[in-house]
Each structure stands twice: as structure tokens, then as C-alpha cells.
N, C-alpha and C positions, 0 to 999 in steps of 0.2 A: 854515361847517360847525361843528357843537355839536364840543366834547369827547368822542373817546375815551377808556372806562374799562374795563381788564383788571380779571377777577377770575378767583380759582379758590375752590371752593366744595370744602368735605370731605360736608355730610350731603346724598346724593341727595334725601332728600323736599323740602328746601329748595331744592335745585337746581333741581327740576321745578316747584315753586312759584313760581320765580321767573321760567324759562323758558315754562311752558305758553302762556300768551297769544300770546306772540310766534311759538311753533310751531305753533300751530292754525292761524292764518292761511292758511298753506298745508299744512294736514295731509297730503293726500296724497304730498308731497314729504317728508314729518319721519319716514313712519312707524316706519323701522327707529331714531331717535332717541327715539321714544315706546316701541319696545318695550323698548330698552335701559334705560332709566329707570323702564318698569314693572317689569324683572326687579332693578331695583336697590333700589328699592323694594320689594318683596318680600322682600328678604335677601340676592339670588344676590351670589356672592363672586367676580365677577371677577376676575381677574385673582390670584387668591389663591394660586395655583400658580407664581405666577412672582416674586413677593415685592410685589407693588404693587397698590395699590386704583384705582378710577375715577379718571380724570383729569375734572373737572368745572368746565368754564371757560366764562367769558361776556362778552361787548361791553356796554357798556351805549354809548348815546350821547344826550346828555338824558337824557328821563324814559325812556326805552326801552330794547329790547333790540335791538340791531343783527345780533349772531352768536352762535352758540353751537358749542360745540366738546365734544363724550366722545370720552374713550381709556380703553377698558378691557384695561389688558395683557395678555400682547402682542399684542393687535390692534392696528389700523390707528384712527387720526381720522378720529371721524366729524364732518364739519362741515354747520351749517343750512346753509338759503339765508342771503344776508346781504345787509342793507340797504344794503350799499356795499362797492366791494373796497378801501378803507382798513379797515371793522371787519374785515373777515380779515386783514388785516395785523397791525392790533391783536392779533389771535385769535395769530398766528404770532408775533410778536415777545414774545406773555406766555408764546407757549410754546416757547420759544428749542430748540435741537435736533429739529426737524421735519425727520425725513426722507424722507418722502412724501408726497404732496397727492393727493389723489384725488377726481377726481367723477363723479357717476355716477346719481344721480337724476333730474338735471334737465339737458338739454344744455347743455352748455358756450359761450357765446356767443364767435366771433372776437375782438369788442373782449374781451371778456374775458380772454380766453387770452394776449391782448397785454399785459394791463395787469399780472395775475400773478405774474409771475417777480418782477416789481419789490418786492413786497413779501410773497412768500412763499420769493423765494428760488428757485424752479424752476418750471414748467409742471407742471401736473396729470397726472397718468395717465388717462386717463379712457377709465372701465368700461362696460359692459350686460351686464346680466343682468335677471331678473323675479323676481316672490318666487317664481312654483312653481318656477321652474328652475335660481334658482340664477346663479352669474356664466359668462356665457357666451363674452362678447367684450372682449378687453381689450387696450388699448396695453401696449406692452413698457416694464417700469420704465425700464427704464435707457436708454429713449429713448423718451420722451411726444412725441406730436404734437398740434396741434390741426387741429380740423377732420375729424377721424375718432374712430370707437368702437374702433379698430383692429382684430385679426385673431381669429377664432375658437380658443378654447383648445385641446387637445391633446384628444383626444376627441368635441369639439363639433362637430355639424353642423347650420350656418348655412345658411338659404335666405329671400332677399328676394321675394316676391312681385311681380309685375310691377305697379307704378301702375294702377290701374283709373280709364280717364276716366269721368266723371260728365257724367250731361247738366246746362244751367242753370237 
């Protein structure tokens, strides 16, 4: 396995220059990453209210990009997909005091959920919601499970539609 490389990076347009290729790949999973970085780009002042600018950090491994990681205070880390869960390790250990892991774009794979804790420290919380509606279903912080999206919020009403068999 190539070398792990933390970085943290201060000027968004750089950031996104550097990360775009990597997150295109799977755009539909980056979106809320693309937008963040559009509005950073633009000017918007994250986190400006709270005393702290964008947290803007990246995996490199080789010539590539393995992970990427924004925190724009006090929100929550957003992390890509990642080309290995040692580069989220990487991603967690250059960003020492992580105290939530969250996913929510893309499902959570079993082995994955197993291999986690090992180098981020805990099990993910892992969310659902849609962009028109919003976060809907979410495991309870302060006990992540894997293998579920967990329980509908406090006003949410969830309903699964029954399997509809398909002829061959």
C-alpha cells in the first residue's frame, strides 16, 4: 500500500482544485461536498459566528486523492467516499479530537462498520434523509448501530412500501 498523506489546506478555491477530480467520480454521492465548496468559494463565511473558518483537509495516497474531509463550524464532518478505510483513518488521526462520525450518503457496508472503530475511534451514526426533505431517520448518537438507518425523528412519519415482485 502507497503512503498516507494528511494535509489541511486554508484557501477553499485551492481546496476544490485540488479535490474536484477525485469527487466527480462519484458526484452523486459528493453533492452536499460540492455545494459546500461552492458557497466557500463564493465568499460564504462559515462558521464565522462561532470564531473558526472551514476545516479543509485531504488524503492524498500516491499521485491521488484517497479522502476528503470539510468542517465548517459548528457543523458536523463531512467526509467523501474513500478509497480505503485506512485513508479515513489518515483523515481522523490529522484531525485528532473527532467526536462524531457520521454517514449517510451512501450505505454503510457490514465489513465496513467492523473495521471503523479501529481507526476512527467509534462506529458511525448513520443517517437518511433526501435533499427535499431533509434528515429523516437517524441512529441515536450516543449509541450507533450498524446495519440499520435507525429510527424516525420526532415528528417524522416513515412508511416502507411493500417489495413489489417483478416478473423476469
Amino acid at each position: 500500500m502507497a503512503h498516507l498523506r494528511f494535509h489541511l489546506l486554508q484557501d477553499p478555491d485551492e481546496f476544490a482544485d485540488r479535490v474536484r477530480d477525485f469527487l466527480v467520480v462519484h458526484e452523486a454521492e459528493h453533492s452536499l461536498l460540492f455545494g459546500i465548496l461552492s458557497n466557500l468559494s463564493s465568499g460564504w463565511a462559515y462558521g464565522a459566528d462561532s470564531g473558526g473558518g472551514p476545516v479543509l483537509a485531504l488524503v492524498e495516497e500516491g499521485a491521488g486523492i484517497a479522502a476528503v474531509g470539510v468542517c465548517t463550524p459548528p457543523r458536523n464532518l463531512v467526509i467523501s467516499r474513500s478509497a480505503t478505510v485506512e485513508a479515513v483513518g489518515a483523515l481522523a488521526g490529522g484531525l485528532s479530537g473527532l467526536r462524531l462520525a457520521v454517514c449517510g450518503s451512501a450505505p454503510l457496508s457490514p465489513a465496513l462498520a467492523r473495521r471503523l472503530p479501529a481507526v476512527t475511534g467509534r462506529l458511525p451514526v448513520v443517517r437518511y434523509g433526501t435533499t427535499e426533505s431533509g434528515l429523516n431517520i437517524s441512529n441515536i448518537c450516543d449509541e450507533p448501530r450498524s446495519g440499520t438507518v435507525g429510527v424516525p425523528l420526532p415528528g417524522e412519519l416513515v412508511a416502507f412500501p411493500r417489495q413489489i415482485e417483478r416478473a423476469s
